[in-house]
ZADOMI-474633 format. One record per residue (C-alpha): residue in three letters; z, x negated, y. Coordinates in pm, 1 decimal, padded with zeros to 6 digits. Layout:
+------+----------+----------+----------+
| rest |       up |     east |    north |
+------+----------+----------+----------+
|  ALA |        Z |        X |        Y |
...
+------+----------+----------+----------+
// end
This chain:
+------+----------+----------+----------+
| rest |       up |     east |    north |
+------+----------+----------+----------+
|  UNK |  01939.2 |  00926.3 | -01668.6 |
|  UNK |  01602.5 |  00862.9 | -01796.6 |
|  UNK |  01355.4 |  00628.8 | -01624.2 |
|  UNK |  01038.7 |  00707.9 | -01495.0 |
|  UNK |  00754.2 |  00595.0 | -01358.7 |
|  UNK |  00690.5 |  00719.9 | -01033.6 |
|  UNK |  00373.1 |  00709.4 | -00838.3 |
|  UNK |  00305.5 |  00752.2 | -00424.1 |
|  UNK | -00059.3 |  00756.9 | -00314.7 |
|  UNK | -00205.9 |  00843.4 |  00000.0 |
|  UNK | -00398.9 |  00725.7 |  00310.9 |
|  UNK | -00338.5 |  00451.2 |  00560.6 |
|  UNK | -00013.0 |  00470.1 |  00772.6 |
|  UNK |  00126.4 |  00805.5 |  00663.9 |
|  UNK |  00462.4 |  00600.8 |  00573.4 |
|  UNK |  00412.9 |  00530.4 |  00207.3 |
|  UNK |  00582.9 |  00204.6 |  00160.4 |
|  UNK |  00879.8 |  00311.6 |  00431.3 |
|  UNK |  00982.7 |  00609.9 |  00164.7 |
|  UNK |  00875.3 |  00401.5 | -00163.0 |
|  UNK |  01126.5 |  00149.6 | -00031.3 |
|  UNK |  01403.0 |  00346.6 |  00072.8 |
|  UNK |  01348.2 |  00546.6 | -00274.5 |
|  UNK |  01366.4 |  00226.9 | -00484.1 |
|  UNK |  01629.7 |  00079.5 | -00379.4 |
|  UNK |  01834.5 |  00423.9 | -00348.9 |
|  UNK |  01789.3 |  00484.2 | -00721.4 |
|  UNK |  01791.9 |  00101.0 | -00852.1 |
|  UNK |  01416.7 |  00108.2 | -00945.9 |
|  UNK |  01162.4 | -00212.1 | -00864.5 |
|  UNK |  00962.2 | -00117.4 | -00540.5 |
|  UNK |  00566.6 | -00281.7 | -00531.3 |
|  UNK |  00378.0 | -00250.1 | -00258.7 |
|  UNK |  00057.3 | -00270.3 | -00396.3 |
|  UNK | -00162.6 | -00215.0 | -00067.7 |
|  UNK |  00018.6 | -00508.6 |  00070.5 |
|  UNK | -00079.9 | -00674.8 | -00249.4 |
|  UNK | -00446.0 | -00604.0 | -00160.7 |
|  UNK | -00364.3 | -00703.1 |  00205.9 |
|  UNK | -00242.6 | -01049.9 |  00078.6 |
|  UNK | -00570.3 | -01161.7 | -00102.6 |
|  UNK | -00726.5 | -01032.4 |  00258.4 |
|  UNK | -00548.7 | -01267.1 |  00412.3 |
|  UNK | -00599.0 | -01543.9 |  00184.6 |
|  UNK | -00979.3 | -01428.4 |  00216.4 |
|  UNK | -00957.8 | -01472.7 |  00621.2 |
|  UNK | -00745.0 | -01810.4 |  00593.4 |
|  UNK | -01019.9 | -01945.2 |  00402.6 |
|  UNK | -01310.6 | -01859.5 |  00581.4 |
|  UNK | -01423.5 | -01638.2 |  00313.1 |
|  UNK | -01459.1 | -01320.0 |  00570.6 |
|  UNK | -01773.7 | -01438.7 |  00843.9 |
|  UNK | -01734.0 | -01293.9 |  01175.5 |
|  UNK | -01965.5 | -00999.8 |  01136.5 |
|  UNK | -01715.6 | -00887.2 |  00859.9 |
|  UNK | -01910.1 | -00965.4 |  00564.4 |
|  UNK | -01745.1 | -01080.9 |  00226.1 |
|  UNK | -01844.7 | -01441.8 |  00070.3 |
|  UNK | -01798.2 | -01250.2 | -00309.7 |
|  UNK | -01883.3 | -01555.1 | -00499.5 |
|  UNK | -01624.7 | -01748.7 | -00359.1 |
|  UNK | -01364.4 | -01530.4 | -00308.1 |
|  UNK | -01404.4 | -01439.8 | -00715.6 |
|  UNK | -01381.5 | -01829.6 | -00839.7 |
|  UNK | -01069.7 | -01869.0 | -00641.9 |
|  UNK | -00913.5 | -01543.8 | -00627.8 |
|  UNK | -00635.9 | -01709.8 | -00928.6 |
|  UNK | -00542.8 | -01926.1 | -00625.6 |
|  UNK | -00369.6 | -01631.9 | -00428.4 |
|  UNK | -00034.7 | -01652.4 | -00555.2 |
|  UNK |  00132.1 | -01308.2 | -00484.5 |
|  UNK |  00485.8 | -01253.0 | -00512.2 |
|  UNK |  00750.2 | -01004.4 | -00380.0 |
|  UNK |  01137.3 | -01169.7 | -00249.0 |
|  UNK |  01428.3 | -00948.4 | -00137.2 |
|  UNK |  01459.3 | -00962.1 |  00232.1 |
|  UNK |  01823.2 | -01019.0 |  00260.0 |
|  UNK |  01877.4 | -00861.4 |  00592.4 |
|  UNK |  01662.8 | -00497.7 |  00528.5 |
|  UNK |  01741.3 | -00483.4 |  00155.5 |
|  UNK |  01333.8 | -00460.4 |  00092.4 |
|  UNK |  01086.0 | -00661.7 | -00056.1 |
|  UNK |  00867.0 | -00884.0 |  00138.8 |
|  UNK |  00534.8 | -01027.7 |  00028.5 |
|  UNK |  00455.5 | -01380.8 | -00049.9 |
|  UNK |  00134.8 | -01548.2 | -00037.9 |
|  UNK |  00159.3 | -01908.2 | -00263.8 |
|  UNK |  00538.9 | -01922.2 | -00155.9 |
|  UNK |  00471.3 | -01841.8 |  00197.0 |
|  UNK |  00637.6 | -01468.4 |  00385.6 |
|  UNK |  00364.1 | -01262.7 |  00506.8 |
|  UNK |  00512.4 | -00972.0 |  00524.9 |
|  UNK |  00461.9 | -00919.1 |  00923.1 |
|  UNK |  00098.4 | -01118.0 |  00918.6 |
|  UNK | -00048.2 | -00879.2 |  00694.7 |
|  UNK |  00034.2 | -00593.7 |  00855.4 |
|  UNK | -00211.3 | -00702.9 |  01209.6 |
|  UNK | -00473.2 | -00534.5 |  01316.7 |
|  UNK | -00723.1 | -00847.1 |  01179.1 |
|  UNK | -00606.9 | -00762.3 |  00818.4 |
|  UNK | -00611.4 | -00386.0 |  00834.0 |
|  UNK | -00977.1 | -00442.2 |  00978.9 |
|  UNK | -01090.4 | -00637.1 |  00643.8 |
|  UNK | -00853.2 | -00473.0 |  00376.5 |
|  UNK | -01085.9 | -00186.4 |  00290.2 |
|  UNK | -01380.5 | -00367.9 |  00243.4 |
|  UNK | -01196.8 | -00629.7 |  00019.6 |
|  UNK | -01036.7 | -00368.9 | -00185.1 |
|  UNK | -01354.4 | -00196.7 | -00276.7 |
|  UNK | -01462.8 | -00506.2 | -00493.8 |
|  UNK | -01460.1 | -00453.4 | -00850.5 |
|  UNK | -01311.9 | -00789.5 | -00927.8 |
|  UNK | -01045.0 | -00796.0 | -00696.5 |
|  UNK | -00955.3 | -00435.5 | -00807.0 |
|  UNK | -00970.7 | -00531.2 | -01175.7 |
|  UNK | -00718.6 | -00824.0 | -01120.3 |
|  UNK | -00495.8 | -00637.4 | -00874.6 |
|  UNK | -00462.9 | -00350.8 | -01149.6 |
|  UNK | -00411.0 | -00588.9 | -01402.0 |
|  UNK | -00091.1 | -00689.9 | -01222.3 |
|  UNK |  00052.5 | -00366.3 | -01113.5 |
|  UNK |  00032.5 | -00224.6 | -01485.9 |
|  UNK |  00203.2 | -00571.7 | -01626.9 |
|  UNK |  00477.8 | -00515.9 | -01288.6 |
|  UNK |  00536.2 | -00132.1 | -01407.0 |
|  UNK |  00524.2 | -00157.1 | -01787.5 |
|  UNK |  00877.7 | -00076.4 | -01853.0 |
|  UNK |  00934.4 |  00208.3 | -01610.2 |
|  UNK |  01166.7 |  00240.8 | -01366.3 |
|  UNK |  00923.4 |  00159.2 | -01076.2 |
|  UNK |  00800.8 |  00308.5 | -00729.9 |
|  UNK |  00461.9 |  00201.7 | -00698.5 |
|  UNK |  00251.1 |  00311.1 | -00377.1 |
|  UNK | -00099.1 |  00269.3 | -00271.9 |
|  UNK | -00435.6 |  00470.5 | -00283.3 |
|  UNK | -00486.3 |  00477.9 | -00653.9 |
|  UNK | -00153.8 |  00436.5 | -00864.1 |
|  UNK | -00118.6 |  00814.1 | -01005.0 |
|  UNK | -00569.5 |  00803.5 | -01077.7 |
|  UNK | -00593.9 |  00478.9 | -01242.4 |
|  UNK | -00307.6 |  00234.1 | -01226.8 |
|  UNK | -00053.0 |  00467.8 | -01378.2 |
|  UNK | -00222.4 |  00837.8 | -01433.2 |
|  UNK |  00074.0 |  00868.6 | -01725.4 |
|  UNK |  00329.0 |  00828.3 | -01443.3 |
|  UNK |  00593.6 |  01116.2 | -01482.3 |
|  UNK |  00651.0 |  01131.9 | -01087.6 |
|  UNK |  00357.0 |  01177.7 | -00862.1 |
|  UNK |  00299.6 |  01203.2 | -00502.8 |
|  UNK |  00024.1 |  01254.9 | -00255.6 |
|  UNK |  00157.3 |  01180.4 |  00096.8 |
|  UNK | -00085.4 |  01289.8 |  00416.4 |
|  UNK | -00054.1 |  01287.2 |  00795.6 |
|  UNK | -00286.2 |  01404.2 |  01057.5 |
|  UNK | -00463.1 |  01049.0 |  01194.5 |
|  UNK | -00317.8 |  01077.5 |  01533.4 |
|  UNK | -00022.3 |  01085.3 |  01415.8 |
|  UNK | -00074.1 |  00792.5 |  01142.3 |
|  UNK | -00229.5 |  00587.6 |  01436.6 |
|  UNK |  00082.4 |  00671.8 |  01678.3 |
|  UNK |  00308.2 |  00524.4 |  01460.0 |
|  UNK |  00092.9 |  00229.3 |  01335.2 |
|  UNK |  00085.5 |  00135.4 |  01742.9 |
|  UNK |  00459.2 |  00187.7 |  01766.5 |
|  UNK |  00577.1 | -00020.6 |  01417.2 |
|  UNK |  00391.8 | -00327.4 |  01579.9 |
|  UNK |  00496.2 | -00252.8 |  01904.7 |
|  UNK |  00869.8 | -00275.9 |  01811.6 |
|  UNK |  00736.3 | -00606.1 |  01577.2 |
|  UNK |  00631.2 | -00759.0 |  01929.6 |
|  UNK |  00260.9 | -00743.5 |  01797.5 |
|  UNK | -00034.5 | -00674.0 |  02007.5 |
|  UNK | -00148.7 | -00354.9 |  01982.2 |
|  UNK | -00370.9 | -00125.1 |  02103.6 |
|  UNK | -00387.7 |  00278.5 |  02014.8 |
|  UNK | -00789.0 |  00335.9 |  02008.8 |
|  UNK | -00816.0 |  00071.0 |  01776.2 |
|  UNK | -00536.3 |  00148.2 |  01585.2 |
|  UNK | -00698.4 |  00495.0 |  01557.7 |
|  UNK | -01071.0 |  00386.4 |  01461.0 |
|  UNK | -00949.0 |  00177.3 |  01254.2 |
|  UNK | -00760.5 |  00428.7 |  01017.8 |
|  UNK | -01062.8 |  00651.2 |  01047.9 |
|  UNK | -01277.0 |  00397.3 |  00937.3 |
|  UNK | -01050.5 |  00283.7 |  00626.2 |
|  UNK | -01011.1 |  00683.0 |  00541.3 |
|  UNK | -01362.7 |  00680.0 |  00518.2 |
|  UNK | -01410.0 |  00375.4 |  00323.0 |
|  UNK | -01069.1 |  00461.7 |  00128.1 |
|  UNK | -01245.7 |  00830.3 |  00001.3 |
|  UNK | -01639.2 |  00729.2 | -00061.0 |
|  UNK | -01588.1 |  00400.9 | -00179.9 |
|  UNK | -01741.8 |  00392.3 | -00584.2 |
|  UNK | -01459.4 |  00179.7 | -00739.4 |
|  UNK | -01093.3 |  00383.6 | -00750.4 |
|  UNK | -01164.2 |  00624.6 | -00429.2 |
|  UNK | -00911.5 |  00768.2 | -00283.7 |
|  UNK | -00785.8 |  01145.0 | -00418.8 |
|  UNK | -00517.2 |  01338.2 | -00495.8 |
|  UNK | -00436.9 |  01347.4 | -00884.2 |
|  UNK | -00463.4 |  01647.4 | -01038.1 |
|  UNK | -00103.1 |  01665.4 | -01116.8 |
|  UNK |  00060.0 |  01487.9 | -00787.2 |
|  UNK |  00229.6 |  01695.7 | -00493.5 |
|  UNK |  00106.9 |  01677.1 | -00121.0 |
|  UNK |  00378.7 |  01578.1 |  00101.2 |
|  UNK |  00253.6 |  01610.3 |  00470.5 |
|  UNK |  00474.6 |  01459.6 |  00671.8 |
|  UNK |  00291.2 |  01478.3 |  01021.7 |
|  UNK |  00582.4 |  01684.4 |  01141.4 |
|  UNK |  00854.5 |  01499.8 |  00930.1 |
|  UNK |  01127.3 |  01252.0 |  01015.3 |
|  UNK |  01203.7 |  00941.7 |  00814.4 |
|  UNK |  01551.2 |  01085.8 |  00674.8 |
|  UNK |  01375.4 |  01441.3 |  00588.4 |
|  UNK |  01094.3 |  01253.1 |  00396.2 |
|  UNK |  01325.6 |  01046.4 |  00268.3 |
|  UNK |  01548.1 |  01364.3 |  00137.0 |
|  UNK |  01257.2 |  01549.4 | -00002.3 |
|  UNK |  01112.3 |  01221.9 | -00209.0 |
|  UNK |  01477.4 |  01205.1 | -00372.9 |
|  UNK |  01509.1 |  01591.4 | -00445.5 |
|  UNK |  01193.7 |  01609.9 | -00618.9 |
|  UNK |  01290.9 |  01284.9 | -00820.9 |
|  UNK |  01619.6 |  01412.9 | -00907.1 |
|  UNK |  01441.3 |  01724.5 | -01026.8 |
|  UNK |  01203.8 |  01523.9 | -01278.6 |
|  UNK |  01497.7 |  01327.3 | -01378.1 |
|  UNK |  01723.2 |  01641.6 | -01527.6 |
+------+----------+----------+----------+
// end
């Protein structure tokens, strides 16, 4: 069976990386996680004091030592799934707080940090057989990619299950800021000038607002398996 390149964009908590995962490692392809990739150099931003408290970004600082944030992905030998590394360190869990999700928008929407972060992802996905999800794979990283999808979920809905993931992590969590917070990064996501977020031209909406995890799950390998004949 040929292999492909397959591409999964979409907005904030609609369960992207949950069915890029579970589709990887179904059909042997390399899974990256790019948001978390752009989640990782918000957390190196944060760790050194690179983010003030009003939220704004020190740019010139955070571009002269952005080649010091080491990411890396490492099979997680109890799920089976990747988790992300920041200069040898896990962070899977860390990056997925509500302090990071608050910062990650704003981060992402810098040219620089876009411009190395796409760098990257091409050089990870150069000889096929990749998943690759996040807001722009199928527009800019990979707008060749034979397989792409556009995956949606009402915000409620997005937020609910946001609360609930870090619930079950033993996170704090709260719903209304779970909730403005998505809104907020949909916003940002969509009118930003660099990459915004939109469906490509040739990618299919999945809305899974009514969907379980297995029936996602299903429909993701039925339409790869389709594209595959």
């Amino acid at each position: 069976m040929k292999k492909i390149t397959i591409a999964i964009d979409g907005h904030s908590s609609c369960g992207k990386s949950t069915m890029a995962k579970d589709l990887a490692k179904r059909i042997g392809y390399i899974y990256v996680d790019t948001g978390a990739m752009y989640r990782a150099v918000t957390l190196f931003a944060m760790q050194n004091s690179m983010i003030s408290t009003d939220g704004s970004i020190d740019e010139h600082i955070l571009r002269n030592h952005l080649a010091d944030a080491k990411i890396t992905f490492t099979i997680n030998t109890a799920t089976g799934r990747p988790d992300t590394m920041l200069n040898g360190k896990n962070v899977e869990q860390v990056i997925r707080s509500i302090e990071v999700s608050n910062h990650v928008s704003r981060i992402a929407t810098l040219p620089f940090v876009r411009e190395e972060m796409v760098r990257a992802q091409q050089a990870m996905g150069r000889e096929k057989g990749v998943v690759m999800d996040g807001r722009d794979i199928g527009t800019v990283v990979f707008p060749d990619a034979e397989m792409k999808v556009f995956v949606t979920a009402s915000s409620a809905v997005r937020a609910q299950r946001r609360f609930d993931e870090l619930k079950a992590k033993g996170m704090a969590a709260d719903y209304n800021d779970i909730l403005r917070n998505i809104e907020e990064r949909d916003y940002i996501d969509t009118h930003r000038d660099i990459a915004p977020l939109r469906k490509a031209n040739d990618a299919i909406v999945l809305d899974n607002s009514e969907m379980t995890i297995e029936q996602q799950n299903e429909w993701l390998f039925n339409l790869y398996l389709e594209l595959t004949k």
